[in-house]
N, C-alpha and C positions, 0 to 999 in steps of 0.2 A: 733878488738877483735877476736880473735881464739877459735872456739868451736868445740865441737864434739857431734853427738848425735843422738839420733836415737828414733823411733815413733812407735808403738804399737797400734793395737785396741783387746782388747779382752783378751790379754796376750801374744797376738798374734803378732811376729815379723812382719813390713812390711815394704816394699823398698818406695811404692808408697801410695795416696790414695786420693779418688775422692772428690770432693766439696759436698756443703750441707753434711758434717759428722761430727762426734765431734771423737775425739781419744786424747789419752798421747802423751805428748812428753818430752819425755829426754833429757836435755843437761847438755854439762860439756864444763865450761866455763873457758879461759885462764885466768881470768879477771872475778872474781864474782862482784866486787864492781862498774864493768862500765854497769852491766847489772841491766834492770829492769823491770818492767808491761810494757808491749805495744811493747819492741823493736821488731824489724824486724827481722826474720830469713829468709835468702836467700844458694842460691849454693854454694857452695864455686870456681865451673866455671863462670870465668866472663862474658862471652854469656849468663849465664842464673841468676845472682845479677837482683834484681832491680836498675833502674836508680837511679844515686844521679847526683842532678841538684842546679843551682840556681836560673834561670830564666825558666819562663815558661811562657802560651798563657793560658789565661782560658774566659767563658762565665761567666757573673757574672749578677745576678738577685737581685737587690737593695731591703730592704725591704720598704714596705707604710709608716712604721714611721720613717723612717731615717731625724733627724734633719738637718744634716749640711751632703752638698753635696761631693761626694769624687771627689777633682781635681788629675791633672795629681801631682806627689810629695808626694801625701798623705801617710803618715807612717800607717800600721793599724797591729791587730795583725792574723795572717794567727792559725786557728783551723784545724787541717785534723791527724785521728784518736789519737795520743795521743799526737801530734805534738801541741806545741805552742810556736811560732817565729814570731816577728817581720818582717815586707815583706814591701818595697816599692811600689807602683804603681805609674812604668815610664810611661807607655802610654793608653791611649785607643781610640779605634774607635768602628764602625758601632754599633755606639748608636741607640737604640730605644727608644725614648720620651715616657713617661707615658701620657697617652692622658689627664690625671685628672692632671699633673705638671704644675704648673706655667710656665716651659718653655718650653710645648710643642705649636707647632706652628700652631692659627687656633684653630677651636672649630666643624670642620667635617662636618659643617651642606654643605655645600655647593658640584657640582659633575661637575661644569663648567670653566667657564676661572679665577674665583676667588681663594682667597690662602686659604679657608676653611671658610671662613665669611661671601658667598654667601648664596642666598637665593634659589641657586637649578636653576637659568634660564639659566643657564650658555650653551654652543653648545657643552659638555662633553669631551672638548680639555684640561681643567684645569686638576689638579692635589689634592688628598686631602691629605691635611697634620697635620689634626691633630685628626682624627676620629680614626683610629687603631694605632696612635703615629707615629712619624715623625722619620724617618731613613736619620739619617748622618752619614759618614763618620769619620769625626774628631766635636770631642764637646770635650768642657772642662772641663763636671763635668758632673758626675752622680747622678742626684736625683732618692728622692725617688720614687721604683716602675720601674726606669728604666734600662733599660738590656743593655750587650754589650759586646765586647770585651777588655781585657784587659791583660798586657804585668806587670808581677809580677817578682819583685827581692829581694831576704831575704837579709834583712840586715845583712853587717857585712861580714862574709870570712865564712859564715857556711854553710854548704849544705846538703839538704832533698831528703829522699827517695819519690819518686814521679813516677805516669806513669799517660799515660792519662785515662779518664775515659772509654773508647772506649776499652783499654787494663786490668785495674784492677779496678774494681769503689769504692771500698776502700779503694785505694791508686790516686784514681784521682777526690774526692769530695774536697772542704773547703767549710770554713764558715770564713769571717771578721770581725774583731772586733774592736772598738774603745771607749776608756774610759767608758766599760763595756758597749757599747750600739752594739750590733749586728748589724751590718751594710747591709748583705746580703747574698746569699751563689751560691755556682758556682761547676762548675766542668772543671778541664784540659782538653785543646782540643793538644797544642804541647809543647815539649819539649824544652827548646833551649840550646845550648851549650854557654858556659860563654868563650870569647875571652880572649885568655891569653896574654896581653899585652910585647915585647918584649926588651929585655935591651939594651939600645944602647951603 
């Protein structure tokens, strides 16, 4: 879409203007009927567009009442400011176990050569694993309560404007969704670029 436009505070012509402020903006649109609430205005220099991506790296923080766990495959719907699309979750790791989860491992009581089910007499060579939640690598499901990383792809050939939260925190929050049950909410940590498969 091709625009033109220009911003105002006061009556007042301006090129630029700082955060935390409210001001006009004017736009004249190639294209009225492709525009709506929420879209994105960005540069028209492509060093300074926001990213459009399809895959991305996000932290994701499970809510306590999350019935049914999210495995790696799970279709859910991706929320982030007016944006609502479909997203796959390919992958996740460095899971942290909700210590309250059925499958976190261990019940903390123990600080010895035991797996968290000691009674403390242990010679402090053990490891606890289930007191401040259990950290793996690779798990298979996310219950509820539990945190991690996670490898996001939107369904489909469509692509979102996105940065990470580190860069713009309103264009790098979500929240998940599945069959109107909130699933959890997260924030972008990287970006990744979509392999463009070659024709032989």
């Amino acid at each position: 879409m091709a625009a033109d436009g220009y911003i105002h505070y006061q009556t007042n012509p301006l090129n630029s203007f700082g955060s935390l402020g409210s001001l006009a903006f004017h736009l004249k649109c190639a294209s009225i009927r492709s525009s709506q609430c929420g879209n994105i205005v960005c540069h028209s220099q492509e060093e300074l567009r926001v990213s459009v991506r399809r895959k991305f790296l996000g932290k994701l923080l499970c809510y306590e009442k999350l019935n049914v766990p999210l495995i790696k495959g799970s279709e859910v719907v991706l929320h982030m400011c007016n944006i609502e699309c479909p997203v796959i979750i390919t992958k996740m790791s460095d899971v942290v176990k909700n210590s309250n989860s059925k499958n976190a491992i261990g019940n903390g009581n123990g600080d010895g050569n035991g797996d968290g089910n000691g009674d403390g007499n242990g010679g402090g060579n053990g490891r606890k694993t289930g007191h401040d939640g259990a950290r793996k690598k690779k798990w298979r499901l996310l219950a509820a309560g539990d945190s991690g990383v996670i490898k996001v792809k939107v369904a489909g050939h469509r692509k979102l404007c996105m940065e990470t939260f580190s860069d713009c925190r309103a264009l790098g929050r979500f929240i998940l969704r599945r069959n109107g049950e909130t699933v959890g909410m997260g924030v972008i940590t990287e970006l990744l670029e979509t392999k463009v498969k070659k024709k032989v």
